[in-house]
C-alpha positions as CSV (number, residue, x, y, z in Angstrom):
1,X,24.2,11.7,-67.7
2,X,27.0,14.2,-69.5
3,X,29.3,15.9,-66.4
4,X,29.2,19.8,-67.2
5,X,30.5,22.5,-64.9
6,X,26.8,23.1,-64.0
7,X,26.0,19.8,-62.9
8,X,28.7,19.5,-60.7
9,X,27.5,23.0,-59.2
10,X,24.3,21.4,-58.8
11,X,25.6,18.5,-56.8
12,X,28.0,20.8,-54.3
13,X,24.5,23.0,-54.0
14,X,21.8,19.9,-53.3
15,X,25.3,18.2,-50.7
16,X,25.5,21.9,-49.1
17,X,21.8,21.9,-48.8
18,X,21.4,18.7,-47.2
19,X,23.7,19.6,-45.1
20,X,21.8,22.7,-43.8
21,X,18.8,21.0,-43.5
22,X,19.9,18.4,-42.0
23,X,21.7,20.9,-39.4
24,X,18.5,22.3,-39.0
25,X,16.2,19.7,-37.9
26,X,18.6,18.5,-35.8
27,X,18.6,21.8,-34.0
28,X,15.0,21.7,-34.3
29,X,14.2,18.5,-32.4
30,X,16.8,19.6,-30.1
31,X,14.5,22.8,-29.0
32,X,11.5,20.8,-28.9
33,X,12.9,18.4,-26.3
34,X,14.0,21.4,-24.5
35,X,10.0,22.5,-24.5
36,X,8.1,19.4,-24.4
37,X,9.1,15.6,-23.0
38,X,7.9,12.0,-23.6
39,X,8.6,9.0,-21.6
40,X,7.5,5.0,-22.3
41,X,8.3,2.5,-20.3
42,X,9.3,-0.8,-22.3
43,X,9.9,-3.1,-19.4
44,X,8.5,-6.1,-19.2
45,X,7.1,-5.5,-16.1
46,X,6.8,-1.7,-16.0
47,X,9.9,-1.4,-13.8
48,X,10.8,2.2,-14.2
49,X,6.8,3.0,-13.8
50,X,4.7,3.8,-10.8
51,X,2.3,0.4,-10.3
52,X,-1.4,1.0,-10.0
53,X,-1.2,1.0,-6.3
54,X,1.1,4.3,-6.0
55,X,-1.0,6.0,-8.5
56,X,-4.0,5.5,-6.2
57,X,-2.6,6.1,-3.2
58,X,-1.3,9.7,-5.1
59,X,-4.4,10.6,-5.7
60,X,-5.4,10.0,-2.1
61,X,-2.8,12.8,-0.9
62,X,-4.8,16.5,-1.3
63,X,-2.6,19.4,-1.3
64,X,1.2,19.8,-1.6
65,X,3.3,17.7,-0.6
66,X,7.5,18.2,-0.4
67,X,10.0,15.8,-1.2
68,X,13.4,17.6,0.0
69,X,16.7,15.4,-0.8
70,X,20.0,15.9,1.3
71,X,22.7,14.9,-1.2
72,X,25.8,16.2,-2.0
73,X,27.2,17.5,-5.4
74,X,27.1,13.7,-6.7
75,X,25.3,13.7,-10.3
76,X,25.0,9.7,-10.2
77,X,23.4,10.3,-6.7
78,X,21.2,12.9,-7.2
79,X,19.9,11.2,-10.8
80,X,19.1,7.9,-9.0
81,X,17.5,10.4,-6.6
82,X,15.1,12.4,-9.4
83,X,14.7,9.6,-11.0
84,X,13.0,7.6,-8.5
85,X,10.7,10.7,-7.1
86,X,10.1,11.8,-10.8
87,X,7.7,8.9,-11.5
88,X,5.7,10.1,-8.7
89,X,5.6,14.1,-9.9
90,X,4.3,12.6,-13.3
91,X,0.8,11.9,-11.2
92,X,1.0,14.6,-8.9
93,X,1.6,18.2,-9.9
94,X,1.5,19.5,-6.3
95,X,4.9,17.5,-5.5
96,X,7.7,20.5,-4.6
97,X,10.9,18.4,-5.0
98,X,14.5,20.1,-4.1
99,X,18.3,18.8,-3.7
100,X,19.7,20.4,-0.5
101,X,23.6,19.7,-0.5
102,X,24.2,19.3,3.6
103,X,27.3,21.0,3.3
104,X,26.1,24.5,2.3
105,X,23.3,24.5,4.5
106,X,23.7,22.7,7.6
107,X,22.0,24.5,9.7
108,X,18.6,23.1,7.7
109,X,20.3,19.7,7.6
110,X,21.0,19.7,11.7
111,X,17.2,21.2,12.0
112,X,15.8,17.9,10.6
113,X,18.2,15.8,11.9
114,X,19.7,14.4,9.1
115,X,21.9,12.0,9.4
116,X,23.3,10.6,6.0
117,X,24.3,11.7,2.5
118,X,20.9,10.8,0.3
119,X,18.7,11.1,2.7
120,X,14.8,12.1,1.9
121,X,12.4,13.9,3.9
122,X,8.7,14.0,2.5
123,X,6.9,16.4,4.1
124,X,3.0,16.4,4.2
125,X,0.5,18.9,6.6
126,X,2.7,19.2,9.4
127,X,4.2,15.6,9.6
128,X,7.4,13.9,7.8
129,X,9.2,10.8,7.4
130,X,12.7,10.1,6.8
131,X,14.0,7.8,4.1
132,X,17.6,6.6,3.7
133,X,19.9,6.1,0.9
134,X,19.4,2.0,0.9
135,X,15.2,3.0,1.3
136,X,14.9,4.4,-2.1
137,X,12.2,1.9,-3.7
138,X,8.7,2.6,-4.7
139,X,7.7,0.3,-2.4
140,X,9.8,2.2,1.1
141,X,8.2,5.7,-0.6
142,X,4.5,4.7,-1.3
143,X,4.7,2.9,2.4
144,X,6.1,6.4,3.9
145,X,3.6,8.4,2.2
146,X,0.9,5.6,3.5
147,X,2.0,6.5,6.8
148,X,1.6,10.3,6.5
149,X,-1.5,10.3,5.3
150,X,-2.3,8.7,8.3
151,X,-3.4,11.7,11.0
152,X,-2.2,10.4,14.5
153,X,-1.2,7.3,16.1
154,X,-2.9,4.2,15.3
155,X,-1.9,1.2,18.3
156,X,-3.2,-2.2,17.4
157,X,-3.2,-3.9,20.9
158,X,-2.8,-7.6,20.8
159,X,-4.3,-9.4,23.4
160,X,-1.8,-12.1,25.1
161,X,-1.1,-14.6,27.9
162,X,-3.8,-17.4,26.6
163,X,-1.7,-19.0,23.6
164,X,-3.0,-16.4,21.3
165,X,-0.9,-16.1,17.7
166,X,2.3,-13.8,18.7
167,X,2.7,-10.3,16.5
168,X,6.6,-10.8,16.9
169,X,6.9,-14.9,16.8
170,X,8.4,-16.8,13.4
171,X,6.4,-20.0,13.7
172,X,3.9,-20.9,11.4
173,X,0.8,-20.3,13.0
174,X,2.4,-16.8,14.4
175,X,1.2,-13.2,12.6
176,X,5.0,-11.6,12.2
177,X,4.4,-11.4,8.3
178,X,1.2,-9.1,8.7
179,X,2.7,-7.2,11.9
180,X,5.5,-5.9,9.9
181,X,3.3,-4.7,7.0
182,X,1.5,-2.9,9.1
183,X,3.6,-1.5,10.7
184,X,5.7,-0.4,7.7
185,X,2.6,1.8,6.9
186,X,2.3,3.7,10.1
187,X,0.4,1.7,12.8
188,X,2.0,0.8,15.9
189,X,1.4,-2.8,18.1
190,X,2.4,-4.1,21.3
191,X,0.9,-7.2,23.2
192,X,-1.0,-7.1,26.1
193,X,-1.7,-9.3,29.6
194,X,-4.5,-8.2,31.3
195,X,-4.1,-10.4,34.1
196,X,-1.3,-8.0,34.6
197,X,-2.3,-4.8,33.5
198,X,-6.3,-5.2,34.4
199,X,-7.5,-2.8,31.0
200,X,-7.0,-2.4,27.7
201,X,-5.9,1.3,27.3
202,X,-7.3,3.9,26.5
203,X,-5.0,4.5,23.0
204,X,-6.3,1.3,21.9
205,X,-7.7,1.8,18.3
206,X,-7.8,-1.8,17.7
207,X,-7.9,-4.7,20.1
208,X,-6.9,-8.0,18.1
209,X,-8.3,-11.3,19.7
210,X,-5.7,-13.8,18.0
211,X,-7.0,-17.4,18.7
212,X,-6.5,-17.9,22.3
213,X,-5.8,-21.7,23.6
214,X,-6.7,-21.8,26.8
215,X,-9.5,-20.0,28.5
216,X,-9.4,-16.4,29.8
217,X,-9.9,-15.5,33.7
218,X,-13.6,-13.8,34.1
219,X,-12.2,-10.3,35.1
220,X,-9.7,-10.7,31.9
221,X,-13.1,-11.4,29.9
222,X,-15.3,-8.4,31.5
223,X,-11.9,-6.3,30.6
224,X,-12.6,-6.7,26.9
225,X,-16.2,-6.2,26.9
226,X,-15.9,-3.1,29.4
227,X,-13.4,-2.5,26.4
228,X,-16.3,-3.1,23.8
229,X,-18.7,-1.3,25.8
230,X,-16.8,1.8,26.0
231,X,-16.6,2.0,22.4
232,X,-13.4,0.4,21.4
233,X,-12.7,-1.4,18.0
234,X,-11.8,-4.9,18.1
235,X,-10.6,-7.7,15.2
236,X,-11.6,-11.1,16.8
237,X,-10.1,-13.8,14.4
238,X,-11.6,-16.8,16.0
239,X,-11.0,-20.9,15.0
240,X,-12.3,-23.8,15.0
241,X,-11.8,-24.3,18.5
242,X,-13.4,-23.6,21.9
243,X,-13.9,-20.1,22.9
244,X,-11.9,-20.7,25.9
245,X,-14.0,-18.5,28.2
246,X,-15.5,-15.3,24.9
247,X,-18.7,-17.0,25.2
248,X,-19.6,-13.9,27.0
249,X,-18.4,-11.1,24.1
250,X,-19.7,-13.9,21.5
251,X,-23.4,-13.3,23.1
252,X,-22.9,-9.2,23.6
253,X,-21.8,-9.1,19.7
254,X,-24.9,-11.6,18.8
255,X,-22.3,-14.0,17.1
256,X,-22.6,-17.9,16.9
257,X,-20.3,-20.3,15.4
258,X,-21.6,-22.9,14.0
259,X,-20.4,-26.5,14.6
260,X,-18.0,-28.2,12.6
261,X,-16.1,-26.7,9.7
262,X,-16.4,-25.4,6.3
263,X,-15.4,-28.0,3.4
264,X,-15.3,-26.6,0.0
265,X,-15.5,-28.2,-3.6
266,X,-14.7,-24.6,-4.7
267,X,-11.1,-25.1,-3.2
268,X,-10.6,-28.3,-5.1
269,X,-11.4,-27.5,-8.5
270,X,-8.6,-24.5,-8.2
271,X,-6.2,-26.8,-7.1
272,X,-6.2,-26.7,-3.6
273,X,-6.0,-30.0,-2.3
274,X,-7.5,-29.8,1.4
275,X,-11.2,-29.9,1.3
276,X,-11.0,-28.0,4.4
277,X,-9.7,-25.0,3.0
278,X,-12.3,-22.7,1.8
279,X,-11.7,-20.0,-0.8
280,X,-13.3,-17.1,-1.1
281,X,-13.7,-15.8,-4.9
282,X,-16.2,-12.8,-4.6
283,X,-17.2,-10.5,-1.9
284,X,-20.8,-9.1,-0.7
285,X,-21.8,-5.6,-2.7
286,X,-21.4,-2.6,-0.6
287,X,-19.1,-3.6,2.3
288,X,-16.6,-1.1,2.9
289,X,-13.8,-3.2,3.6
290,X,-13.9,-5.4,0.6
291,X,-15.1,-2.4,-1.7
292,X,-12.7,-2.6,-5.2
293,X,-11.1,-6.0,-3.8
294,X,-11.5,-8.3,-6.3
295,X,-8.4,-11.3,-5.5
296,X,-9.0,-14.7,-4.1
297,X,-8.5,-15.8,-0.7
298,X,-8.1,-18.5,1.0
299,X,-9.2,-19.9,4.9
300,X,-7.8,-23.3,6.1
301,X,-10.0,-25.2,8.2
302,X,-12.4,-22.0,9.0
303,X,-16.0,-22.3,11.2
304,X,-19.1,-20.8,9.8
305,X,-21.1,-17.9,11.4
306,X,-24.5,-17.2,11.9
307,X,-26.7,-14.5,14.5
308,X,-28.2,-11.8,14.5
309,X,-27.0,-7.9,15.4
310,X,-27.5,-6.3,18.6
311,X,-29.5,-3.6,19.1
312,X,-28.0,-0.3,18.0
313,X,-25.6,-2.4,15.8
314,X,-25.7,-2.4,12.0
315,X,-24.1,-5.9,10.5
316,X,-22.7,-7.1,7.6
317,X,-21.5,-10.6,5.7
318,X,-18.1,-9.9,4.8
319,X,-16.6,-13.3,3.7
320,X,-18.8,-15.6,2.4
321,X,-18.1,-18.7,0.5
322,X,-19.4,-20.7,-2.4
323,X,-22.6,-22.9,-3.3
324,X,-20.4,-25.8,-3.5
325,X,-19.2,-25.4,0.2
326,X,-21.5,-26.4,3.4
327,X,-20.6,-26.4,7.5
328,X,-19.3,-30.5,7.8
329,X,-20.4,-31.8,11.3
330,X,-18.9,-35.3,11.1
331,X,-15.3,-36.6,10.6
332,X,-12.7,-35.3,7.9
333,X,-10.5,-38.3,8.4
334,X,-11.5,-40.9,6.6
335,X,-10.6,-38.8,3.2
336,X,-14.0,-38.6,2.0
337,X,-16.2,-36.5,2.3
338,X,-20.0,-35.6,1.0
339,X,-22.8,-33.6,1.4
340,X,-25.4,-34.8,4.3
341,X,-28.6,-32.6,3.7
342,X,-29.7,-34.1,7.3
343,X,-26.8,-32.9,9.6
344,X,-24.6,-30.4,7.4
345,X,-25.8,-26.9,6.5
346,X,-25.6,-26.0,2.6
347,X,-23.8,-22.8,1.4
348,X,-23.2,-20.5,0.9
349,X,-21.5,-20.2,4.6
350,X,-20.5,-17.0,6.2
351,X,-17.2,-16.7,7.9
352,X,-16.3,-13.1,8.5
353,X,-18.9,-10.4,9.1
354,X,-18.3,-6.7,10.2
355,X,-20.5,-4.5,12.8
356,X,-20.9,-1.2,13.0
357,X,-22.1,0.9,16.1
358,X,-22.6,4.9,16.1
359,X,-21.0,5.8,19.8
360,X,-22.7,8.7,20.3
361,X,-25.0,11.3,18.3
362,X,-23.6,13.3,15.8
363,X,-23.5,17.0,15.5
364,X,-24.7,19.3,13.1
365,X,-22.5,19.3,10.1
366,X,-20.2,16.2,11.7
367,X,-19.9,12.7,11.2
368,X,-20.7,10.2,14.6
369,X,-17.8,8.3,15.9
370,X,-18.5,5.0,14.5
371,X,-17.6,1.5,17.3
372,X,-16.4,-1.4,14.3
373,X,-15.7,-4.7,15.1
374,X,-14.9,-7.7,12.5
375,X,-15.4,-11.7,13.6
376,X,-13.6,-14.2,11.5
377,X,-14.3,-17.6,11.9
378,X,-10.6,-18.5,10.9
379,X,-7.0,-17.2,12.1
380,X,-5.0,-19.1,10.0
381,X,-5.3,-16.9,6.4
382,X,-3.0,-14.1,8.3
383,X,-0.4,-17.0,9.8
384,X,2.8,-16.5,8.4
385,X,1.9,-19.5,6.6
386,X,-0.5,-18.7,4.6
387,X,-0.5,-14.9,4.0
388,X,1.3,-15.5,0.6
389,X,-1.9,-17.2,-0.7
390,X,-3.4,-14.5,-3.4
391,X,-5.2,-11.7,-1.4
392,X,-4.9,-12.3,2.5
393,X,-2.7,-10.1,2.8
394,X,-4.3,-7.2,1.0
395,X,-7.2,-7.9,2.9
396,X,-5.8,-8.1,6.2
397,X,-4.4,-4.9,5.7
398,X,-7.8,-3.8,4.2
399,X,-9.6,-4.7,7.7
400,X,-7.1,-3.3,9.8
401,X,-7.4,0.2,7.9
402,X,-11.2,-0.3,8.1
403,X,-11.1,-0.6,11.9
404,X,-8.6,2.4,12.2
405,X,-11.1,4.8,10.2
406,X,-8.4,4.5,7.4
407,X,-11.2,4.2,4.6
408,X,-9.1,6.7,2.1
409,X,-6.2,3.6,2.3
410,X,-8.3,0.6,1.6
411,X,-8.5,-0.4,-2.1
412,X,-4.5,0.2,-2.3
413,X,-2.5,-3.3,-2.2
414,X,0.1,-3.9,-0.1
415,X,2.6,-5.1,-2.5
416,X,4.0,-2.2,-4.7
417,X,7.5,-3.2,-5.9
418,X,7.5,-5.0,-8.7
419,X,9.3,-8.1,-9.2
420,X,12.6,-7.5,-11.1
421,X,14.7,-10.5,-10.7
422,X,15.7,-12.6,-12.9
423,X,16.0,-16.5,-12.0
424,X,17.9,-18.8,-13.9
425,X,18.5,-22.5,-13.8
426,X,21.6,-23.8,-13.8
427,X,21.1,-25.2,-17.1
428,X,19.9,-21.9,-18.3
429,X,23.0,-20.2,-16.9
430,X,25.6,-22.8,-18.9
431,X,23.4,-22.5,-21.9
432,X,23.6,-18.4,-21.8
433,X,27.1,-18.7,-20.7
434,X,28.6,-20.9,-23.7
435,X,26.2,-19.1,-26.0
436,X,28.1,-15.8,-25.2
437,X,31.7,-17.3,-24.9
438,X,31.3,-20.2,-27.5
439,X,28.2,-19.7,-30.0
440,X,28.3,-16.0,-30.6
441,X,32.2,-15.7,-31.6
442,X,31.8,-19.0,-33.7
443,X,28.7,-17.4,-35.5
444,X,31.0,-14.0,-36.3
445,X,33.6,-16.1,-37.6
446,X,31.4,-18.4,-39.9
447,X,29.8,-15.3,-41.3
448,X,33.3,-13.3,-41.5
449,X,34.7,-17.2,-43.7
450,X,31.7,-17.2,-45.7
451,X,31.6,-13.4,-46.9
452,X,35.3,-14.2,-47.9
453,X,34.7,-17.5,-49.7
454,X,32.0,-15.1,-51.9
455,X,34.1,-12.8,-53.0
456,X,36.8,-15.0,-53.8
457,X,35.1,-16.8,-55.8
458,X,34.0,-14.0,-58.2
């Protein structure tokens, strides 16, 4: 191509006009960001995301809710802050969310009684919970939100003095684990002795039976089913032991237990080595308390049930397990064990059920207060123990928030924080270690030689 003074006018003209172009669609996208914004999440694990549980329980919460953050002029603060409570506005457009710095307003700061710099409130029809600065996780905010949408208090009464499974103790065969979930979203427990307090009050929304281990006095028995009688809820989780006196309740509930204990091939085959643990991998259409639970769980050494409803009473299977399980009345301790069509009773075996009682008769355009009670013929899948295994957690939270008349809360796990650490082996940590301080210099430098052993040679 011959150079002419034209050409090179050409080339200044297309340069200068790259230039503008270029100026201008920068300016462009700028504006559109301005006007519209996207977001993806790339995590592995969809750490800077709401999980499925948050988004459900988000679109459980009906009207506005405020999210008011006392924070000072700190930008890092206050963009941990947004960030955290703009994952929840994404799903919820009747979120009001506001920074409040204390010390211009602390007159509003001293009326809700705030105490720290980063401190939430979330606000929802006439109640609020506090969160603190160290709080802010998904898993703290969708557990505060749990606990406003909860109208009232909820007291889960746990009966005591017999041996029963402590809400506060550490051992094994103790219920701390559960007790604190629950009481992270809203409900409130405390034990009781009725040979020392003679009643179960009259706050009660839950009495829990936890396994008792030796037997109950006759007045402490006619406590509970003047308790039963009256109305109240209760959550009997019964084992494979003597009813130490409940024979009475067992008979006013219609419940039996069947002799022996559940084995289960189903158990086995998924790994489980105990043929006395029995697993439970789907649940019966249409009870309310399993309803969208679809996770296994799991019931070491549990009793069957069988019986029929009393009258007034509605009843339901809620645990059932497999064909390859039956109710074993001989010996586990020889290691073997087989099916005996004359003395054991085939599965599928129930061992939980639900009952259901209307109180009194509705009126018109109002719902009847509905008596709930749920037998379990094992204690041990809500030990501290074994409430890791799969779903018994979920679902002992799920029959707890049945009981309470928490039906809006039921199909949202319990676990919302996704797993973000990493752990590494200490071989894994040399190997990453000398990669970094070893093999990634002596890779530049071999590629730097070799580039220069090229061109030299040309």
């Amino acid at each position: 191509m011959q150079v002419t003074p034209r050409s090179r006018q050409l080339v200044r003209l297309n340069n200068w006009l790259f230039v503008v172009l270029l100026l201008a669609v920068a300016g462009l996208l700028g504006w559109v960001s301005t006007r519209y914004s996207y977001e993806a999440d790339w995590t592995a694990n969809g750490r800077h995301s709401l999980s499925e549980a948050s988004v459900t329980l988000l679109q459980r919460i009906k009207g506005p809710l405020t999210i008011t953050a006392f924070a000072r002029d700190n930008q890092e603060l206050r963009d941990r802050i947004r960030d955290l409570f703009d994952r929840y506005r994404r799903h919820d457009q009747d979120i009001t969310f506001s920074f409040v710095n204390p010390d211009s307003d602390p007159a509003r700061a001293q009326a809700l009684n705030i105490t720290g710099d980063g401190e939430v409130v979330l606000q929802y029809q006439g109640r609020h919970e506090h969160l603190f600065l160290t709080d802010l996780n998904e898993q703290n905010v969708s557990n505060a939100l749990q606990r406003l949408l909860r109208s009232g208090e909820r007291w889960l009464v746990f009966l005591d003095g017999h041996g029963e499974r402590r809400p506060e103790g550490q051992a094994n065969r103790d219920l701390s684990l559960w007790v604190k979930q629950l009481e992270d979203k809203g409900l409130k427990t405390r034990s009781i002795n009725l040979a020392q307090e003679g009643a179960i009050p009259d706050n009660t929304t839950v009495l829990v039976i936890a396994d008792p281990k030796v037997d109950l006095l006759p007045g402490e028995v006619k406590a509970v089913q003047d308790y039963v009688t009256r109305g109240g809820n209760l959550l009997w989780l019964a084992d494979n032991d003597p009813l130490h006196g409940l024979e009475p309740l067992a008979k006013q509930l219609g419940v039996m237990f069947l002799p022996g204990i559940v084995v289960d091939l189903t158990a086995q085959q998924l790994g489980i080595p105990s043929a006395a643990v029995a697993a439970v991998t789907s649940y019966p259409p249409g009870n309310p308390v399993t309803r969208n639970f679809n996770l296994l769980t799991v019931f070491p050494v549990a009793v069957g049930l069988s019986g029929d409803a009393p009258e007034g009473w509605r009843r339901q299977a809620l645990l059932q397990t497999g064909p390859n399980s039956w109710e074993e009345t001989g010996s586990l301790t020889s290691g073997k064990v087989s099916f005996d069509a004359k003395e054991d009773i085939r599965g599928p075996i129930t061992i939980g059920i639900n009952l259901m009682h209307d109180v009194d008769k509705p009126e018109p355009g109002k719902r009847a207060h509905q008596q709930r009670v749920i037998v379990t013929g094992d204690a041990d899948f809500l030990s501290n123990e074994y409430l890791g295994n799969v779903g018994n957690l979920d679902l002992g939270i799920n029959m707890v928030n049945w009981l309470s008349a928490d039906e809006q809360l039921l199909d949202i796990p319990a676990k919302t924080a996704p797993d973000t650490h990493l752990q590494l082996s200490p071989l894994q940590s040399s190997v990453i270690g000398f990669g970094f301080w070893l093999g990634l210099p002596a890779l530049l430098l071999g590629g730097g030689l070799t580039l220069w052993l090229r061109r030299r040679k040309r």
